[in-house]
N, C-alpha and C positions, 0 to 999 in steps of 0.2 A: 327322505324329506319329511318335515312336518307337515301338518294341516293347510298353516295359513303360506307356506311357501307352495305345495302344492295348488291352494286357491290361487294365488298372484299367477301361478307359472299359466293357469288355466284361463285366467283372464286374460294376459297375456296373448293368447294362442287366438282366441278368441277377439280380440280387437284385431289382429291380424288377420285373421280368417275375413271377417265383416268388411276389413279393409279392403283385400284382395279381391271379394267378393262383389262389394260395387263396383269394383273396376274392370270386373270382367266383358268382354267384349259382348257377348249371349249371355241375357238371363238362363240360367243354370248351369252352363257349361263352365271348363273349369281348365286352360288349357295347361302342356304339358310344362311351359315354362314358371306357370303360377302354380305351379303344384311343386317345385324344385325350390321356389321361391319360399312357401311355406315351408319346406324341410329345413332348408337354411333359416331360416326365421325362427324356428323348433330351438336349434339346432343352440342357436346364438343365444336365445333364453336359456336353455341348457348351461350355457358356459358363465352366462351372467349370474347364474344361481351359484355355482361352483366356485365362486368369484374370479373367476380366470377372463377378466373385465377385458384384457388385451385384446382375447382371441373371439371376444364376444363383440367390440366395435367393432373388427375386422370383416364378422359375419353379417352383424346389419349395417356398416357401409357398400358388402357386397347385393346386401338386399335393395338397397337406393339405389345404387348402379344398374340393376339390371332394370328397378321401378321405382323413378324419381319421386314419383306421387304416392307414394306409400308412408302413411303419415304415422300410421303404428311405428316403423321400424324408425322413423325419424327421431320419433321422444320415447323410443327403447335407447337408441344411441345417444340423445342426452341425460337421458339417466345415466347409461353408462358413465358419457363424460362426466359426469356430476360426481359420482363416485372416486373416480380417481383426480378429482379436483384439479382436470382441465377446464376452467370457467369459460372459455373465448369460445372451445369446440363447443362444449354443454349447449351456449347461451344459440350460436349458430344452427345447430341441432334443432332445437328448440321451437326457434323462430322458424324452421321450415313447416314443421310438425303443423304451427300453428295456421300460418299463408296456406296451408291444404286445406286444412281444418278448423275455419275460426269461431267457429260457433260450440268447440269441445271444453267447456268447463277447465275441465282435468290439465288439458294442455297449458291453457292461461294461467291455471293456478300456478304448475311448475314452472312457465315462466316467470312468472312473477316471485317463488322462490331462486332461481338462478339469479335475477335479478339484486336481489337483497344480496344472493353471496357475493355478489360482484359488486355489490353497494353502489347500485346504479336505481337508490331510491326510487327517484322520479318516475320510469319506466314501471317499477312495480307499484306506485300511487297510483297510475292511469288505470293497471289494469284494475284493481279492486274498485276504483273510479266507475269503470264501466261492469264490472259486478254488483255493486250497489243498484246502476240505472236497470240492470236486468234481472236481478232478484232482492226487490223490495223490502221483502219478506226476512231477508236472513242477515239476522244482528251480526254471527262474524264476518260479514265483508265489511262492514259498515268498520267495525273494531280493527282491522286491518289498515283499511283504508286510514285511517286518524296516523293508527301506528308508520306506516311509510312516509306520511304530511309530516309526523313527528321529525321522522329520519333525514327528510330533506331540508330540515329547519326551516318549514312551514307553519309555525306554533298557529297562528292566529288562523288561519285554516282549519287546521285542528280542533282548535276550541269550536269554532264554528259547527265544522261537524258533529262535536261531542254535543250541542246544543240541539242538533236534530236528532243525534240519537234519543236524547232524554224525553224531547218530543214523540218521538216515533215510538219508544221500549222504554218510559218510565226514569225514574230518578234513581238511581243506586249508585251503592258506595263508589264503584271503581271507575266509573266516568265523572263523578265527582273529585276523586283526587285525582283524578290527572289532570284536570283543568285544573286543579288547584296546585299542580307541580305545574302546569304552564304559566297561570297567570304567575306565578310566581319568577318562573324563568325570563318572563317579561318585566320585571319589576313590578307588577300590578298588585300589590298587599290588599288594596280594598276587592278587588275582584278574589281575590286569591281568601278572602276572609269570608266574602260572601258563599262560596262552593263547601264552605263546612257548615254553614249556617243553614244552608240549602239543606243537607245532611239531619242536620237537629233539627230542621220545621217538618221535615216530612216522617223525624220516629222521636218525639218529640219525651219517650220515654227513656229512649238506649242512654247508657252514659258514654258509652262507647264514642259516639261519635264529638261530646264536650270534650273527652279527652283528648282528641284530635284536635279541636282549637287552642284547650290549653295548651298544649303541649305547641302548636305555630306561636302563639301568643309569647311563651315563654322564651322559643326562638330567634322572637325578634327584640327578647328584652323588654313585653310589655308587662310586667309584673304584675302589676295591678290586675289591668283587664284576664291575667289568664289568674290571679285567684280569686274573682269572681265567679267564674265558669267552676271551679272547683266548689266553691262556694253553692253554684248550681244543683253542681252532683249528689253532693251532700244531703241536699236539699230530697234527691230521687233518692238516692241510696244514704242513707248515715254509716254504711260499714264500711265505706269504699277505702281501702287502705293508701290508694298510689292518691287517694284528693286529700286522706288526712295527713300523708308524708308532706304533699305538697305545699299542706297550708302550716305542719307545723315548722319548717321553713322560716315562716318569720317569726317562731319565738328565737329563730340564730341570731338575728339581726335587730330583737328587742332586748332579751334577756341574755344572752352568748349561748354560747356550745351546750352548756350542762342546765341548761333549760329545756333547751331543744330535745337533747336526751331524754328527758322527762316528759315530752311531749309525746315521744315515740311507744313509750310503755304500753297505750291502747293498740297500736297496730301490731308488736310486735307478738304480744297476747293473743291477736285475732287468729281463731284457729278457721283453716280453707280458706287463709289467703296465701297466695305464692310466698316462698321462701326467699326466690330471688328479689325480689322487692325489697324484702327486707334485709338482705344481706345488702342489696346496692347501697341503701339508707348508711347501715354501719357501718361498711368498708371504711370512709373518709377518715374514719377516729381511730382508729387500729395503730397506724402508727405513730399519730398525735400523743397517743397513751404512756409512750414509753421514753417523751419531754414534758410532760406535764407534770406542774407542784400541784395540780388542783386537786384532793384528793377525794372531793364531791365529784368531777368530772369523772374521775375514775370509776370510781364504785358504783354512779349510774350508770356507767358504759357496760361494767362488768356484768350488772344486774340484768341486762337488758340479752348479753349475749349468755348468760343460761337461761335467762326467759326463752329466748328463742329453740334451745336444745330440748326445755321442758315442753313445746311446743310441736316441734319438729323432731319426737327422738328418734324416728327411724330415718331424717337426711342427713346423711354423712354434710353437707355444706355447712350445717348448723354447729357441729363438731367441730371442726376445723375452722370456722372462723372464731367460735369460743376459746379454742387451744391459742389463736392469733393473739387474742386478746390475754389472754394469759403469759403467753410470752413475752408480751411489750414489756407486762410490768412487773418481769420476775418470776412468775412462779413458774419455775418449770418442771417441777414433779408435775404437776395439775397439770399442766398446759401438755403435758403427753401421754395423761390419760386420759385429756378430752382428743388428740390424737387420734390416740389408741380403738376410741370408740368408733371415729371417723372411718378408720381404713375396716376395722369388725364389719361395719355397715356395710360399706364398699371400697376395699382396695386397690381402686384404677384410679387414682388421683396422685399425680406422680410428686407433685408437689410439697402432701400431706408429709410422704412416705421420707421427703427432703429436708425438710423441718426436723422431724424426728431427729434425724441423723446430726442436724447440727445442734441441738440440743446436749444431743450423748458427747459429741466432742467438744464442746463449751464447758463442757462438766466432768472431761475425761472419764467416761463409761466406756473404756475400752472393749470389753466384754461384750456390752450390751450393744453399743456400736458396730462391733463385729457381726452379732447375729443379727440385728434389725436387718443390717445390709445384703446378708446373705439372704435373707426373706426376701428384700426387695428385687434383687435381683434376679429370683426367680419368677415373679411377677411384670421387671421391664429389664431384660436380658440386652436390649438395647442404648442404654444410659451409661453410657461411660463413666459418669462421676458415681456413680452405685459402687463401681470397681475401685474408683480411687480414694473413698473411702472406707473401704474395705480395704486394701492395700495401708490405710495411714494403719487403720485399727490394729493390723496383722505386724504391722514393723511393732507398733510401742505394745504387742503384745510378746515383741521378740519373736516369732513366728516368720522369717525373712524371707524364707524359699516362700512359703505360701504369699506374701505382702509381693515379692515381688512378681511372679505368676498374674495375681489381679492387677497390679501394677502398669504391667506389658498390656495387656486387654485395654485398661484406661486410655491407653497410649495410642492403641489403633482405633480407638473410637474419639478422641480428641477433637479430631479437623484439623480445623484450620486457627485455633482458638490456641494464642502461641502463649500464652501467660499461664495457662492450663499447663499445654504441653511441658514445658519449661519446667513449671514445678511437678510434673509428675516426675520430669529427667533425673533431677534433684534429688526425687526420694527414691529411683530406682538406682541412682549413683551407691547413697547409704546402704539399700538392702543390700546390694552387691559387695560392697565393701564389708559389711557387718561377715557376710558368708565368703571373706578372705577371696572375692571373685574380681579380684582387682584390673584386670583385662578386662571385664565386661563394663567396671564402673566407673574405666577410664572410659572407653566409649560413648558411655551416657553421657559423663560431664563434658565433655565433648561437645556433643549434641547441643545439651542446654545452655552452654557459653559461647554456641553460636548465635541460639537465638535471643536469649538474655545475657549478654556479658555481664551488663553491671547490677544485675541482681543479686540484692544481699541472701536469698537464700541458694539459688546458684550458687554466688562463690563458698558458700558454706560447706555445699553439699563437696567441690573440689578440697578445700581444707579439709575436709574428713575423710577422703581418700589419700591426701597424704600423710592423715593421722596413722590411718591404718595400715600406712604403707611406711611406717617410720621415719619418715621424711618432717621430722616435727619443726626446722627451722621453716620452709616451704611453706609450712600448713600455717604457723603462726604468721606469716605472711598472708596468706589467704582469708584468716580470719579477720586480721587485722583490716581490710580490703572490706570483707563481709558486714561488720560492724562502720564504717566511716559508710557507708548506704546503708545502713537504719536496722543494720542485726546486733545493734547495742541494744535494742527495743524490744527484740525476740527471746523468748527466754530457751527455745532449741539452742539458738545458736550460741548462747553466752552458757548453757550446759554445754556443748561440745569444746569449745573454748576453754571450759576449766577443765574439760577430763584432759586437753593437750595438756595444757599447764602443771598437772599433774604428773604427768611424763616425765615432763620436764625439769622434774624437783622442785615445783613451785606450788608447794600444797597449801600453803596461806592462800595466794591468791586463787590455786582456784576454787576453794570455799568461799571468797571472794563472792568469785562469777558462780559460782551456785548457788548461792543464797541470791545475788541478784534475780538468775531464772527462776528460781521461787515468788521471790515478790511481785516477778511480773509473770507471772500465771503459769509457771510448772509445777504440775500435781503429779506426777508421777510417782509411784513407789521408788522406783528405780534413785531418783533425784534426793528423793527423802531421805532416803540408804547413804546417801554421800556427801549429806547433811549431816546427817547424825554422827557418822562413821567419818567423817572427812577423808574417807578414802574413795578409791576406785573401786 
């Protein structure tokens, strides 16, 4: 046993003792059945420690049995009850503890906790009720007490009390807002405006608490009034970054967006203020960036988020939203070595590590794609799409046994997420087939024409098993299938298509259909080769 289990067990024994004690028949005598009584009593804290709670009611219901008025063992047995969360026994327990003993603090208290579990509010209002009338003195029954008015939806009671507390214990923030979440939950705005004002008259320095008005003011839509109060702040502090964001606001709605932007230049500069502040600020334009002809809107956005990395160079946040920002409008070498800096700083942002990835395959970096992944997946062994893009990487690196291995991983990490699943089916159909595993990649295709039938890369992946199974009238069927749902659009599917065709002794058309997946975004060596060479 520890220290403090050892203490509790010792108090324990000892409210027992003091119990038994006054109830002895002779001042000092001690007879033989209240001595049996305390063994048992031992005995039963003993088992409550051990948590063996069963055999530990059993013991203090046998100690009430033999000594009805034994108020110790009464609220030892509602603890117990309490623990194994029988509330009816606990609360029964309880109340005996208490009708022995009404004048025990300790006891009322845990009443009035049983009460709350049993959400029988009101019963635990009364009692902090009468805690308050019997110690004056102590602010948390006062605090209590509000909080169970609260729970019975008693607001206006409530406030009332909070009113005396402030009288009783001073004005501070936390009896403040909570009137100011009741008058509110009452509809009361002017009461409810008045408890932050209360706030600002009594520290008439903090900005801390203006922000708290602005910030109700703005919630209610009062624009105006809440950028006066910033206007305040200003006034206390000039470097306060969240009253400059707030007021440069209305260069959006005077000058547009790329005004605004321009507004933001001072905060974003401001070195020792939060990062998050200013990333919330930029977030909104991130993906605006990458529709917009404005190309003043840009280049101030742009400017704004390396201002922030030159600002913030050791937060990875600063990094990665810079990289964001690089991305929307193209440049994605940059935009992955601002990255790249991100995860340097710190590589627990699974997100960052995401991005990257779809970069390298927008750009067919198969290579690079492959290793980022294998990094990342040593870092979150739990992401399934880690695997499944390492699997794409490891097919179009022709690598099939390894693609499919990561493959099958992607697959048990999935869920329930069937458009995932589906198209992993799809490309574990291919590697199988690629690796003449045609029994395995029947299976798969299977699988995934359960859950997507009419998916054009589904029936692809089945046309390429019966490419590779000879079956080329079949597969031109399935293609044919794959394309009329939108794999005329895909330029996989119109490269597999021509290599059938080819088969087929149709090598016009399928330079055709390779030159098509060309123009619609096949980079591959592989495809180039069969371009140039018009062969297989």
């Amino acid at each position: 046993m520890n220290f403090s289990t050892l203490y509790s067990f010792f108090c324990t024994c000892l409210l027992f003792f003091l119990a038994i004690t006054g109830l002895s028949a002779q001042p000092g005598t001690t007879t033989e059945l209240e001595v049996n009584n305390q063994k048992i009593f031992i005995e039963a804290n003993k088992q409550k420690i051990l948590e063996n709670y069963e055999m530990a009611a059993s013991l203090f219901k046998e100690v009430l049995k033999t000594n009805p008025e034994n108020h110790a063992a009464a609220y030892e047995l509602a603890r117990v009850y309490d623990v194994m969360d029988n509330d009816e026994k606990a609360l029964n327990s309880i109340k005996i503890a208490v009708n022995l003993q009404p004048e025990n603090m300790w006891y009322q208290l845990f009443l009035a906790d049983v009460y709350d579990k049993a959400k029988k509010y009101d019963g635990a209002a009364d009692i902090y009720k009468r805690m308050v009338e019997k110690y004056p003195s102590t602010e948390y029954h006062y605090f209590k007490y509000a909080y169970f008015l609260v729970k019975d939806n008693k607001q206006e009671e409530a406030i009332k009390l909070y009113n005396v507390i402030e009288k009783k214990f001073g004005v501070n923030e936390e009896v403040s807002r909570r009137k100011h979440s009741l008058y509110l939950g009452l509809g009361d705005e002017k009461n409810a405006t008045k408890e932050i004002q209360a706030l600002i008259a009594f520290h008439p320095q903090s900005v801390k608490y203006r922000h708290l008005l602005a910030d109700f003011f703005t919630s209610q839509k009062k624009l105006d009034k809440a950028n006066e109060v910033y206007q305040e702040i200003l006034e206390i502090d000039p470097l306060d970054a969240k009253a400059k964001l707030a007021l440069a606001g209305k260069n959006k709605s005077e000058g547009g967006e790329t005004a605004y932007l321009k507004s933001l230049d001072s905060v974003i500069k401001q070195e020792g203020e939060s990062i998050d502040l200013k990333v919330k600020a930029l977030m909104p334009y991130i993906t605006k960036m990458s529709t917009s002809n404005d190309d003043t809107f840009i280049a101030e956005a742009l400017k704004l988020g390396k201002s922030l990395t030159e600002v913030h160079p050791d937060d990875p946040k600063a990094f990665a939203l810079y990289g964001d920002m690089l991305y929307q409008t193209g440049q994605n070498k940059a935009a992955l070595n601002s990255y790249q800096k991100s995860i340097d700083i710190n590589g627990n942002t699974y997100s960052v590590w995401e991005q990257m990835l779809y970069i390298h395959a927008e750009s067919y970096e198969m290579e690079e794609m492959r290793d980022l992944s294998e990094k990342a997946m040593d870092v979150f062994p739990n992401h399934g799409k880690l695997f499944y893009f390492n699997g794409i990487s490891l097919t179009e690196l022709d690598d099939h046994s390894a693609a499919a291995n990561s493959l099958e991983q992607a697959l048990l990490m999935s869920g329930k997420n069937n458009n995932l699943k589906a198209d992993i089916l799809a490309r574990l159909t291919r590697s199988y087939a690629h690796q003449n595993k045609i029994e395995k990649a029947n299976k798969k295709i299977e699988k995934a024409l359960n859950l997507k039938p009419d998916d054009f890369r589904v029936q692809d992946a089945k046309a390429f098993v019966l490419y590779k199974s000879k079956s080329f009238d079949e597969s031109k069927n399935w293609f044919e299938k794959s394309m009329k749902n939108g794999g005329d659009q895909n330029f996989e599917v119109l490269e597999h298509f021509g290599d059938l065709l080819f088969e087929m002794d149709e090598a016009e058309k399928a330079f055709e259909y390779w030159s098509k997946a060309k123009e619609l975004g096949g980079k591959s060596d592989r495809l180039n080769k069969k371009i140039i060479s018009k062969q297989l």
